[in-house]
N, C-alpha and C positions, 0 to 999 in steps of 0.2 A: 353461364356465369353472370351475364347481364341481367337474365331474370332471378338471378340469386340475388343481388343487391339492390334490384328494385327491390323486392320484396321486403331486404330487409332495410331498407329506408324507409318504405310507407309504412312497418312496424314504427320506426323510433318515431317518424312523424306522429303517428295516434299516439303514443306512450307522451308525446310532448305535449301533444293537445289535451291527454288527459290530466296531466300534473298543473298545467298551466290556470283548467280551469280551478285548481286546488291550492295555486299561488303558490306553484312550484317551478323551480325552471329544470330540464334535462338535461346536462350534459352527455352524450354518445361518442364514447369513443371505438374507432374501428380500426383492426388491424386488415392491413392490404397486403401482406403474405401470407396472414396464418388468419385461418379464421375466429375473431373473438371477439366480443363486444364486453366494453366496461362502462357503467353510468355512475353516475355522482351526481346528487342533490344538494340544491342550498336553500335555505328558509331566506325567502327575502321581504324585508318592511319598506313595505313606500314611505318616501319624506314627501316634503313639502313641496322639494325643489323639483325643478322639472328639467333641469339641462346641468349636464357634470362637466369639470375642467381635464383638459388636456391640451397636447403638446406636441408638435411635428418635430423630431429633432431627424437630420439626414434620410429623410422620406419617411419612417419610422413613426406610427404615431403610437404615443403614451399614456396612459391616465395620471393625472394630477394627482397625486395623494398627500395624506397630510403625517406627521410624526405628532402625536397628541397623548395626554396621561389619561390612562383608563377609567382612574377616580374621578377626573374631572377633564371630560370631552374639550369644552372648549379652551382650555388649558394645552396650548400648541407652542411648536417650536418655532423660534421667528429666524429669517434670515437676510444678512444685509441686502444691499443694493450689489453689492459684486457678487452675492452668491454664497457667499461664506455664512455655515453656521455662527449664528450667536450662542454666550454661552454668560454664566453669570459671576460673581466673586466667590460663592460658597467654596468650602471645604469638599465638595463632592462634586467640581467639577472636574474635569480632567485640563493640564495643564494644555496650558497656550504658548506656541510658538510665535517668536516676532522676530523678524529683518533686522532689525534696530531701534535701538534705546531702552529705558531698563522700566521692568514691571516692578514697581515700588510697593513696598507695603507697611506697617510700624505706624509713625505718624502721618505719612500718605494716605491719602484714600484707596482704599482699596481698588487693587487695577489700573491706577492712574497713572500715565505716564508722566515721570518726571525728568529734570536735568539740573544741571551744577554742581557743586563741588559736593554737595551733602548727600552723595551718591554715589554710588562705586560705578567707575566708567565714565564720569560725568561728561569726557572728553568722547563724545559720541561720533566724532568723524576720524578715529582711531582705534578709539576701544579703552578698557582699562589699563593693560600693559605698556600704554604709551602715555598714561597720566603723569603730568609734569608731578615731581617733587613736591612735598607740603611745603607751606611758607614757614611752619611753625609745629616745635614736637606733639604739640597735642591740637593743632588743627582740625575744624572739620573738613576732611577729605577722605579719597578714598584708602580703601586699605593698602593700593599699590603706590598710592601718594606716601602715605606714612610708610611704607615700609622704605621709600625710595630716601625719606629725609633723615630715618634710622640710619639706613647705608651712607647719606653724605659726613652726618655726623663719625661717625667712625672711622673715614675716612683722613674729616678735619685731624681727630684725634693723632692719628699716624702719622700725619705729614709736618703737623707743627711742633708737636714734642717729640717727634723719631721714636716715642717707645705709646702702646695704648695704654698704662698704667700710671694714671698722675696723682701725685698727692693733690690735695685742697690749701689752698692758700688763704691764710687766715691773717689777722692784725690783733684779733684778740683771745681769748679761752676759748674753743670749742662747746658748746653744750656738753652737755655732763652725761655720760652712758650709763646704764643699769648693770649688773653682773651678769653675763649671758649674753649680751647684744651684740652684737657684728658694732667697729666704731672704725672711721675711716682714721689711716695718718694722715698730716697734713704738715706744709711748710710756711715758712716766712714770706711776705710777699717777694721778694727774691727768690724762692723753691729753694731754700737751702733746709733740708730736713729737722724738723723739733724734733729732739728725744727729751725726758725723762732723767734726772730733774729739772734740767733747765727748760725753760721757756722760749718761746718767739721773743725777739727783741724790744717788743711793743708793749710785752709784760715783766720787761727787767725793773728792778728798784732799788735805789740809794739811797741814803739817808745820812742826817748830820745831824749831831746838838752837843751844845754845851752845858756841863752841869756848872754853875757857881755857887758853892758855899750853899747845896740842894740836898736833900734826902729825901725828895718825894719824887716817884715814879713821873719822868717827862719822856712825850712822844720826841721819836725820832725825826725830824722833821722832812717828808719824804714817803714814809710810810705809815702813813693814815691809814684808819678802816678804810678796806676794801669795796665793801658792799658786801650784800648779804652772800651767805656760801663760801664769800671768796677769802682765800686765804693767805698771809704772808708767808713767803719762806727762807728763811734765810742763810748765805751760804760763805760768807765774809762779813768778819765783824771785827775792829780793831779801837780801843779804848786807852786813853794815855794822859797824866797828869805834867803838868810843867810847874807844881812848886816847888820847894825844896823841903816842906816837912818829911816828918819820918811817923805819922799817923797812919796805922793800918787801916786799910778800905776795902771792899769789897763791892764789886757791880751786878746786880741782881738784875736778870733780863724775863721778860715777861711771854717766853715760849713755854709751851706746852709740859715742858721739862722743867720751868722754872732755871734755868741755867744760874750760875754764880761764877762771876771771874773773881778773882783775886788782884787787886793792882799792887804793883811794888810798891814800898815803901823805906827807900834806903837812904830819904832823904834830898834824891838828885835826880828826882821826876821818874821817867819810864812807863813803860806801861803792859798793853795784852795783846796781839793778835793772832787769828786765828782762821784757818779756811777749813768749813765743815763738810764732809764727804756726803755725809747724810741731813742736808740742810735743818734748821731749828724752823720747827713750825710754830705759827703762831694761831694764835682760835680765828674763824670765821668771824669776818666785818669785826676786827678787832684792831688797833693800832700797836705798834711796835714800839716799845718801851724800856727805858734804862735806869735804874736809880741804884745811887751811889749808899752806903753802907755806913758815911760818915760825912760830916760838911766839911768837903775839901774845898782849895779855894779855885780852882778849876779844872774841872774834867771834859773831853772833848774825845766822844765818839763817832764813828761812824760806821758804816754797813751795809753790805750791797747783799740782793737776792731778787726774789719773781714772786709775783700771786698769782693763784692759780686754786683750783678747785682742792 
């Protein structure tokens, strides 16, 4: 047996000495229970260098190798000071884990780590779920900021009016809605609720005037044009004479309807009043208007209602 494996060692010897002088190197491998021999060649090219890197790790020694792009050799992979692969900001890296703090992107630079409120989690020695409350509904903070200043808000809502559905408190007209559009109700600054036709208190209106010995159309004094849009309406109006003639008259009012009262004429004054279900309207930024049917020697109206759109 011993001259069995010299023999076949001084074979692979010559077989190594003759590849070697061909700049080939021999590998032999030998089995030690069965008998069989397997070779493998490698073409190898001398460099420049004359000494290669390695590595003693727990008795163990290593060869150094490098991770580098095929297209471009000297094109390698770098690694920190603690060992850790580097990697870069592309689209085709694969993602990075961190311990802590947030990998920012948007108007951050890319990769950059950032902090403060213009960040989700900004509160880095808790996390995001512990981010205080925003100071304000559209602040820049986190998402759990904002969601947390949503929840205070709706909280306020419940605890100060006991119900979450409040009207809006208004002093003047409401903007004006389209057909179709959702339109909030709303109340009096007091919350006592406005209906239809009447007004908030802040849009009621009354008026007075006197006709003497007049037949031309005189404002009411009280209910001037509105402004543009806006419109009178009127829902009480009462008109009365204190002479004693017995000349028939007639009060012509300047609503959309053109109205016409009739005043008595029996001689011993009297007069008209009247409360309208369906208020008299009067045209936008227009003034409210009385004129008498004949020159009486005094007539004296008045009239309560609201403007409004």
């Amino acid at each position: 047996m011993k001259r069995f494996f010299s023999v076949v060692g001084k074979g692979v010897l010559a077989v190594g000495r003759g590849l070697g002088v061909a700049g080939r190197a021999t590998i032999a491998l030998i089995g030690i229970c069965t008998v069989g021999i397997a070779f493998a060649n490698y073409t190898m090219t001398q460099g420049t260098g004359t000494n290669f890197g390695s590595i003693v790790v727990s008795t163990v020694h290593y060869a150094q190798q490098l991770l580098c792009d095929p297209t471009t050799p000297s094109q390698c992979q770098a690694v920190s000071a603690g060992g850790a692969a580097k990697v870069d900001g592309s689209s085709v890296t694969q993602p990075v884990s961190v311990a802590s703090g947030v990998v920012a992107s948007g108007a951050y630079a890319p990769g950059a780590f950032q902090a403060g409120a213009g960040v989700d989690g900004w509160d880095s020695t808790q996390g995001a779920k512990a981010d205080a409350a925003c100071g304000t509904d559209n602040g820049t903070c986190s998402v759990a900021a904002l969601l947390k200043r949503n929840n205070q808000n709706i909280t306020t809502l419940n605890t100060t009016a006991g119900n979450p559905i409040n009207l809006e408190a208004l002093s003047s007209e409401p903007t004006k809605a389209t057909t179709g559009n959702p339109i909030q109700s709303y109340a009096d600054l007091v919350g006592k609720q406005v209906t239809s036709p009447y007004a908030n208190r802040e849009n009621f209106l009354n008026c007075a005037v006197t006709l003497t010995a007049s037949t031309s159309a005189t404002t009411c004094t009280g209910m001037g044009a509105q402004g543009a849009s806006v419109k009178i309406y009127v829902t009480d109006l009462a008109c009365t004479r204190n002479d004693a003639g017995t000349t028939a008259a007639t009060m012509t009012l300047n609503d959309t309807a053109t109205t016409i009262i009739d005043m008595p004429n029996n001689g011993g004054g009297g007069g008209f009043s009247n409360h309208y279900n369906v208020p008299l309207q009067v045209a936008a930024n227009t003034a409210f208007t009385v004129q008498s049917g004949a020159s009486l020697s005094s007539v004296h109206c008045s009239a309560s209602g609201f403007k409004g759109y």
